[in-house]
N, C-alpha and C positions, 0 to 999 in steps of 0.2 A: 587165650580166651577159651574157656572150656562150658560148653554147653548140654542139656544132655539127648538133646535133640541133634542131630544132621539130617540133612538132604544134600540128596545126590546133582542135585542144580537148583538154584533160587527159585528156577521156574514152578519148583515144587514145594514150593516152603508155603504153608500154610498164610503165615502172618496172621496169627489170630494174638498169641498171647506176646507178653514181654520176651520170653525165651527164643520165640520164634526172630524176634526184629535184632534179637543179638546173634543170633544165626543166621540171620541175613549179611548183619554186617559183615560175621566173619566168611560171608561168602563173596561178599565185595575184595573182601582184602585179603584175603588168603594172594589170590592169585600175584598177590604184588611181591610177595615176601624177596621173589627174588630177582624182581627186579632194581631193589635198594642198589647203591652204590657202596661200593666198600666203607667209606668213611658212614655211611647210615644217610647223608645229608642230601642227597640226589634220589630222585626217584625215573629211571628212562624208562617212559613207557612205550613209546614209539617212536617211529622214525620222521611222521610229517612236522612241517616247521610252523612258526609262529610270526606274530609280527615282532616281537623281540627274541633273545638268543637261546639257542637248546638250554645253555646251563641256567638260564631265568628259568627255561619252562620244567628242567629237572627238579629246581627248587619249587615250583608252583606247585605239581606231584603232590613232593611231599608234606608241603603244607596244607593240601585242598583232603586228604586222608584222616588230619586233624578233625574236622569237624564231625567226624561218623566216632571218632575214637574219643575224645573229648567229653561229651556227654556217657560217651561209655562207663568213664571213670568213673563222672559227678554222683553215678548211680548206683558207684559202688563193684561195679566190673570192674575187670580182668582183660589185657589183653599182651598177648605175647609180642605182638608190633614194639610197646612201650620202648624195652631197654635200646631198641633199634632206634628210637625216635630221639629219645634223650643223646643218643651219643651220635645223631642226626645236628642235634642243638646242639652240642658242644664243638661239631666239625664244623656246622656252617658259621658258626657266629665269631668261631677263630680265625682271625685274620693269617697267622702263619700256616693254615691248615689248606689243602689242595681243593678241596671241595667249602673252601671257604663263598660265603653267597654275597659277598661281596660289595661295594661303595653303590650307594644309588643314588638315582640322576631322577632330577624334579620329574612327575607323573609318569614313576618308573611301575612294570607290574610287580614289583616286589612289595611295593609300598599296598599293594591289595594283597598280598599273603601276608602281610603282619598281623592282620584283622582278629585270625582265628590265634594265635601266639596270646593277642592282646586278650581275648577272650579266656586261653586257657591260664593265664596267670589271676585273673580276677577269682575263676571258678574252682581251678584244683591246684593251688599254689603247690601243697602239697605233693604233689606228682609230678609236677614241671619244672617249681622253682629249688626247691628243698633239696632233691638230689642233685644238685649241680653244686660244685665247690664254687666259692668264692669269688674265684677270677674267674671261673666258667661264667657264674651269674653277673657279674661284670662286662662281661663279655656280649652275653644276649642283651644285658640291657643297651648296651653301645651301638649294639646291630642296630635294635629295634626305635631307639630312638632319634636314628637318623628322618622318621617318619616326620618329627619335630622343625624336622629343617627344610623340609622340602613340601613343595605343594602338591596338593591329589586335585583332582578333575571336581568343578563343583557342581556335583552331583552327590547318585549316594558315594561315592569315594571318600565322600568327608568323615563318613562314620569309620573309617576303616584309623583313623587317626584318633579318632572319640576310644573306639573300644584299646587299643593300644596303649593311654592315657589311666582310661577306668584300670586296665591292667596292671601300672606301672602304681598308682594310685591303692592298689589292693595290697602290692608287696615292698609297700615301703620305701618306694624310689623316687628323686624329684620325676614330678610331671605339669607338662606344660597347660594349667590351668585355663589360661587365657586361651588358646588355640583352641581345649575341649571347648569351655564355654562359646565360641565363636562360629564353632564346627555346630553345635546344638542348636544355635537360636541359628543360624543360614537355614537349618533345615525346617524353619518356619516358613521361613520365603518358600520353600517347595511343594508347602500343602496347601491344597484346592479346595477343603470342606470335602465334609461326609465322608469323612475316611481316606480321602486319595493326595495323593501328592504327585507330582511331574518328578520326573528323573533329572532335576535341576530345572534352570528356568527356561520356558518354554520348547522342555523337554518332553518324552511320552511317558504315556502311563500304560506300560505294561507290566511284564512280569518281577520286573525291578522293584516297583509298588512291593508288590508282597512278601518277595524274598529275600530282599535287599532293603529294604529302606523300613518295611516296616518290623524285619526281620531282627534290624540291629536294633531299634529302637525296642521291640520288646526285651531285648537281652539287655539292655541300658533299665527298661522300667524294672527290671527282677534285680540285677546285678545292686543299683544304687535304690530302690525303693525307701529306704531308710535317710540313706544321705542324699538324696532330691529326692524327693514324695513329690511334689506340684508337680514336677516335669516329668516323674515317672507316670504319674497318674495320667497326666495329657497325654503320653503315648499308649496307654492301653485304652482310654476314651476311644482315641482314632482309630485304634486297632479293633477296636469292637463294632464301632462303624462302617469299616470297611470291611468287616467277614462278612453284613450281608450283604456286599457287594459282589465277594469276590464267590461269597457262592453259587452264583449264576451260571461260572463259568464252568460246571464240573458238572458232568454228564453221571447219569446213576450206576455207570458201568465203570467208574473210577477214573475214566479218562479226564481231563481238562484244553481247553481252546485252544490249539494252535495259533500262537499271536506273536510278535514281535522277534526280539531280537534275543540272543541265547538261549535258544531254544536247547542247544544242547547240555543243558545242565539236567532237562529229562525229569526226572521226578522232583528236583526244587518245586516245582510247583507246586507241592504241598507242604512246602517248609514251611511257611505263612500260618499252618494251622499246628504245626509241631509249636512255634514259636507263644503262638498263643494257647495254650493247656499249659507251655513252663512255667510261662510271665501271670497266671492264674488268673486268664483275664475271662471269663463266665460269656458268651451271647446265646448259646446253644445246648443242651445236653452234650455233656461229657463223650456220653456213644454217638452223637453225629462228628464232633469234631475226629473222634477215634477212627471212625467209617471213612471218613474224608480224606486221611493219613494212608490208612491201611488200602484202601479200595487202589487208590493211585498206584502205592508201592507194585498191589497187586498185578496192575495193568500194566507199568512197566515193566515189570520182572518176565512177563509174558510175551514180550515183543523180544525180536532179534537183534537185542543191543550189545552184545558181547563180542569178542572174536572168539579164535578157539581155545582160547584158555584162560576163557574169564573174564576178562579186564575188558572194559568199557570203551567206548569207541564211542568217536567224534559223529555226530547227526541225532536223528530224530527216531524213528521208530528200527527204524535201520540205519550201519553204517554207513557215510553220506557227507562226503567234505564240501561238496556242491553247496549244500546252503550254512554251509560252517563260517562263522568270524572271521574276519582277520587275526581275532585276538586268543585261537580257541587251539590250544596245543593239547600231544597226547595226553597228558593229564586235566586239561582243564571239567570234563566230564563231573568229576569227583568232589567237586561244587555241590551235588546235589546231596550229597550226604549232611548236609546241613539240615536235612530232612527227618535222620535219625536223633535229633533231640530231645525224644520222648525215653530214650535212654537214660536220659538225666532225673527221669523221676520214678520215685521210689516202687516197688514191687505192690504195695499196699496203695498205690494212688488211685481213685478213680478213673483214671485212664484205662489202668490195665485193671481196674474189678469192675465197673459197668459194661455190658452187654456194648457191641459194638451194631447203630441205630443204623438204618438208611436215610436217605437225603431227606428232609424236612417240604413240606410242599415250597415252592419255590413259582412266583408268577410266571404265567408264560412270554411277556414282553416286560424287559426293565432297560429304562432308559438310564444308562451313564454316563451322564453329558460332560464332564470333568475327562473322561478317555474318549470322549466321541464316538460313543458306542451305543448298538441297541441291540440289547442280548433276546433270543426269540427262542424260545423250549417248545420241542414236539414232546409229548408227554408219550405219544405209543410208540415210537423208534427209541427215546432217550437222544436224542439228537439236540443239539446245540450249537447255536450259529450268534455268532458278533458281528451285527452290521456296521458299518464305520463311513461317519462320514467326511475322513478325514483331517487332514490336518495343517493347520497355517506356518507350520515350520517343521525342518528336513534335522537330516543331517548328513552325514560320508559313511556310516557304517555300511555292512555288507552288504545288498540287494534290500535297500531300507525301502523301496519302493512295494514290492514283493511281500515285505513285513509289516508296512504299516498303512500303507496303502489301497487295496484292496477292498471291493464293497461286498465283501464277506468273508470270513473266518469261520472254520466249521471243525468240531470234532471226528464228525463221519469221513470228512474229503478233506483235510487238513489243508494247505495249501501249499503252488509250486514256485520254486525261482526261476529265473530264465539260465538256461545251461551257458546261451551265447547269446548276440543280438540277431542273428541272419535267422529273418521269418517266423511263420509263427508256433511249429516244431520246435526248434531251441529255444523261442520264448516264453513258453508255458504257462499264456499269459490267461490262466484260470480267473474268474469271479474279476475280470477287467475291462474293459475298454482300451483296446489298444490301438493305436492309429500310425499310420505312418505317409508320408510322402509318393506321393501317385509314384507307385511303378519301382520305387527304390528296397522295399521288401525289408527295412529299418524300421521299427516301429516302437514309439513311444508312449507312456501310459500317465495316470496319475502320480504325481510325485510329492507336490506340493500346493497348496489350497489357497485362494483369495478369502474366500468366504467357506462358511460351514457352519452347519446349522441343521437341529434335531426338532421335530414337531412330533410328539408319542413316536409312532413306529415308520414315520415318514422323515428321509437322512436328506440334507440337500446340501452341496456346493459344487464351487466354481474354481474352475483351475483351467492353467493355460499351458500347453504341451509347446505349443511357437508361440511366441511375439504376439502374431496376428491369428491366433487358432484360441478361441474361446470356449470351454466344454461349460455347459450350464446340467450337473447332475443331479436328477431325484431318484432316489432308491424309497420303494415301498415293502419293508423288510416283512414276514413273513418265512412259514415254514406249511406245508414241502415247497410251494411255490412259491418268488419274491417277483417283484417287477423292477426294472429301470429304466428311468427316459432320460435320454438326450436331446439338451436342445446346443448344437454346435455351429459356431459362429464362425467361419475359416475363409483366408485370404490365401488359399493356395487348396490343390485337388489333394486327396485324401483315400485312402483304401484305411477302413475303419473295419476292427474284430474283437463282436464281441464272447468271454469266453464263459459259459458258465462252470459247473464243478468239476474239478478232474476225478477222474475215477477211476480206481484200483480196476488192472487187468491181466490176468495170465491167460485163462483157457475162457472157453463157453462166453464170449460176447454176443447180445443181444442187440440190434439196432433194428430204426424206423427213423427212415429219412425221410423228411418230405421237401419240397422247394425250399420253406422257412421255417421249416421245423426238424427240430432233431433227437433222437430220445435214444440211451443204449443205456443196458444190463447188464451187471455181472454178478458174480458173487455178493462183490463189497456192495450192492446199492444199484441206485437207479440216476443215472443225470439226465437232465435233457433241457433244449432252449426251445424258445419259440416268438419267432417276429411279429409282432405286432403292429410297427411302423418302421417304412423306411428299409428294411433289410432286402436284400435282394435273392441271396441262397445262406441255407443250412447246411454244415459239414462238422465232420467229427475229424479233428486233431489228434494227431497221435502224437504228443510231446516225448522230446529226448528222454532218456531212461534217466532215476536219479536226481529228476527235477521236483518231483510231489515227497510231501515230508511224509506222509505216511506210506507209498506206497512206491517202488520204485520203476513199475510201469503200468500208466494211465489211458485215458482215451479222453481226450475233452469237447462236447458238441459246444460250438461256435458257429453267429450268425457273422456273415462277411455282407459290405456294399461298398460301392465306391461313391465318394463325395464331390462333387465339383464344386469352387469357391463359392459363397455364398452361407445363408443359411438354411440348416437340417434339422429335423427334427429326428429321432428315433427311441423306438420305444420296445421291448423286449418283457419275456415272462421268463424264468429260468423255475429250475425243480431239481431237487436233490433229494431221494430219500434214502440212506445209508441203510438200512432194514427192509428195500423192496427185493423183490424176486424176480419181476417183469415189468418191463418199461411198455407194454400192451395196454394200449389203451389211455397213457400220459396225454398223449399231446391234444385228444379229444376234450377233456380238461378245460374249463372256462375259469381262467387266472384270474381275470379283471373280476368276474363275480363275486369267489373267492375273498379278492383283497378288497373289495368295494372303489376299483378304480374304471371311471368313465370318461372315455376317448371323443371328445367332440373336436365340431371342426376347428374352433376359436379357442375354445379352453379341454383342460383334464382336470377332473375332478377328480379327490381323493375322500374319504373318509376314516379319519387312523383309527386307533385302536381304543381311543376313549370316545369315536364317535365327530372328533373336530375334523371340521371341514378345511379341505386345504386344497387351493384353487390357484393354477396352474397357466399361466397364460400361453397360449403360442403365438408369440409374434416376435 
């Protein structure tokens, strides 16, 4: 890959023009060169483990590489990886070959590295299929169509069999029609209206929506636009839909939400708008969508995500297996290069000759009630926060509590896992409600919802931590300051904490303690809570290191009380501003005026953000 630009580390790579993002890449991948395996068909990137075996996740490597090189081609690059890759494919797909990738077993993770194979035969047969002899090509097709026999996860996984099919479908091989079709119209069952779909059925809507599901569908609407028009058309309809959705989520500083689960794939999160400038699907100026791409990239590229020699590491802004997968091995990071898809288009595209735009104004509260979300923009920090009012089904993934749980998600204070369960140090139980059993120092939080329910920028449900423990939750979302009341119903004594934002800390903390109020500064911002009912004292938590996604040591103020069986009421103001200098003078601050909420003895009023009244009983 020969460019005629370098920099001396990505950190420094402009990303303005086309030259630059193929300089990026090859500054992704440079550092891989030698960690191939002799045969080409392994890629070992490190030494921590997975839920399936080193030699899956060596194969994972080398296939998740694909997606940044792939597009490279389509656009008419160069890359010196290739002949590594090609004779990668002719090792693994050979069964008598050592670094052969081997027989796969139903919702195996190989069957999710076919995807981008299935991809690159549709798009540059030429490069993938053409130089393989014969029995080589006999060979991958044999691999790859074991995908046919075995079932993926019904979710987006289904697509990972769709594009493998479009694949086989492009270079002339049987392909299992019936399964594509099958795989296609399932993923109707998955969409919610207005752009969104569940990550299968009564799944979530996080970042899966965008990079995943709407990801592959755009590559389905570009790939077959000709041979399914109707169905290519409906997927870029919903893709058009759901950009002004998912533009809320992107702060003007290129960052985007800290929300859900594989988080570590890092900059995917703007694959969604790489996806749509391919599939040529128009909602925005050509330069916002450009802006949207680049700005990300650029934020990335600027955090501490590398080790020292390059290569991409497992966590979030820093390296961080704490809130990493079960399913998330040394390579799995390189997922995100699915992001570099604008590689695929031409040198003359709009893309790369319009001026690259800033963000489009964007309202300050939008309600997404399909993610149970209410997105709230500070316009003078650039700050962005996802209120959430939960959700009526779980699952087993990693710290899914932590991920989806939570009644807020923010750009500025990203959010924490629990390191352990013992207290509330290892629990890091940031933007929660944590409760636990008098005296036993166990404490449990939201996990899964009876009820849930969104009124403008007022969040309410109900979820039960015991049996006999009722939490009745309203969040009244807002920025710098949010409110939450609890109304808890409990058959047993309780030490109840709640935590507002965590906050980045190395040197120069700033605090003001009061009995029920708490406020500290630092660098990164300003946190602080404040009791409005019910709390007994105010304290700042100093969660274990490695627990906050953006920062790897925090300070979190949290109100503590203890609950005796019966019913509680409590009610709290919390403040985050990621752009303050001093927490002087916060906690004087009148929250309830602010958000227009009033505290009587019988009821609390509310007033949201279009003015509806929302009336509160306490009894």
């Amino acid at each position: 890959m020969q460019t005629e630009k370098t920099f001396t580390t990505i950190a420094k790579n402009p990303l303005k023009t086309r030259e630059d993002l193929i300089s990026a890449l090859e500054q992704l991948t440079d550092p891989l060169r030698p960690l191939y395996s002799r045969g080409g068909a392994r890629l070992a990137i490190g030494g921590t483990g997975a839920s399936y075996p080193a030699a899956t996740a060596e194969m994972e490597g080398f296939s998740r590489v694909l997606w940044g090189l792939v597009p490279l081609l389509m656009g008419g690059g160069e890359s010196g990886l290739w002949d590594t890759v090609l004779d990668g494919i002719r090792h693994g797909t050979d069964p008598a070959h050592e670094e052969y990738w081997g027989v796969v077993q139903d919702y195996d993770q190989r069957l999710v590295e076919m995807a981008v194979f299935g991809f690159a035969l549709a798009a540059i047969p030429e490069q993938i299929w053409s130089p393989l002899t014969q029995k080589e090509q006999e060979q991958l097709y044999s691999w790859l169509n074991q995908i046919n026999s075995h079932p993926c996860y019904d979710c987006n996984w289904l697509f990972f069999n769709v594009l493998v099919n479009v694949g086989f479908r492009r270079v002339g091989r049987p392909y299992d029609a019936e399964q594509l079709e099958n795989n296609l119209k399932r993923m109707d069952d998955f969409y919610l209206g207005d752009g969104w779909y569940s990550d299968g059925i009564n799944g979530h809507s996080d970042y899966y929506v965008p990079f995943a599901i709407h990801y592959y569908a755009l590559l389905y609407a570009k790939l077959m636009e000709q041979e399914d028009p109707e169905r290519s058309q409906v997927f870029k309809e919903r893709a058009r839909l759901f950009a002004t959705e998912l533009l809320g989520w992107f702060a003007p500083d290129g960052s985007a939400l800290p929300y859900g689960r594989s988080l570590s794939y890092r900059f995917a999160q703007s694959a969604f708008w790489s996806a749509l400038v391919y599939a040529g699907v128009e909602v925005f100026p050509v330069g916002v969508v450009k802006g949207l791409v680049l700005r990300n990239l650029r934020w990335w590229f600027s955090q501490p995500i590398f080790d020292a020699g390059g290569v991409l590491t497992i966590g979030y802004t820093y390296p961080n297996l704490v809130m990493a997968e079960n399913y998330n091995a040394p390579g799995s990071p390189y997922w995100a290069l699915k992001t570099f898809l604008p590689l695929a288009l031409s040198a003359e595209h709009p893309f790369w000759k319009e001026e690259e735009l800033p963000l489009p104004d964007i309202p300050a509260v939008i309600v997404q009630k399909p993610a149970h979300l209410v997105i709230v923009r500070e316009p003078a920090s650039g700050h962005v926060a996802a209120f959430n009012s939960g959700h009526l089904y779980t699952n087993e993934h990693t710290h899914t509590s932590a991920k989806y749980e939570k009644f807020v998600y923010s750009t500025g204070f990203g959010f924490s896992v629990p390191r352990s369960e013992w207290g509330l140090s290892q629990g890091a139980f940031d933007s929660m409600l944590a409760l636990s059993e008098s005296g036993d120092n166990l404490y449990r939080v939201r996990r899964r919802n009876m009820e849930s329910r969104i009124v403008d920028n007022v969040l309410h449900s109900v979820w039960k931590p015991w049996t006999n423990v009722e939490v009745r939750t309203w969040i009244v979302a807002g920025l710098p300051w949010h409110i939450r009341i609890h109304r808890i119903e409990t058959g047993r004594p309780l030490d109840a904490a709640e935590g507002g934002f965590a906050l980045g800390q190395e040197v120069g903390v700033e605090q003001q303690i009061g009995l029920t109020t708490a406020a500290v500064s630092t660098a990164w911002g300003i946190s602080g809570v404040k009791g409005l009912i019910g709390y007994e004292k105010a304290e700042l938590i100093w969660p274990n290191a490695n627990t906050n996604l953006l920062h790897p040591r925090t300070v979190l103020p949290t109100l503590t009380t203890f609950l005796e069986s019966g019913i509680h009421w409590l009610a709290s103001a919390v403040y985050g501003d990621p752009s303050g200098d001093s927490c002087g003078g916060i906690i004087e601050q009148s929250p309830e005026s602010i958000l227009k909420v009033t505290f009587d003895k019988d009821i609390i009023k509310v007033f949201t953000s279009s003015e509806a009244e929302v009336i509160i009983k306490r009894e």
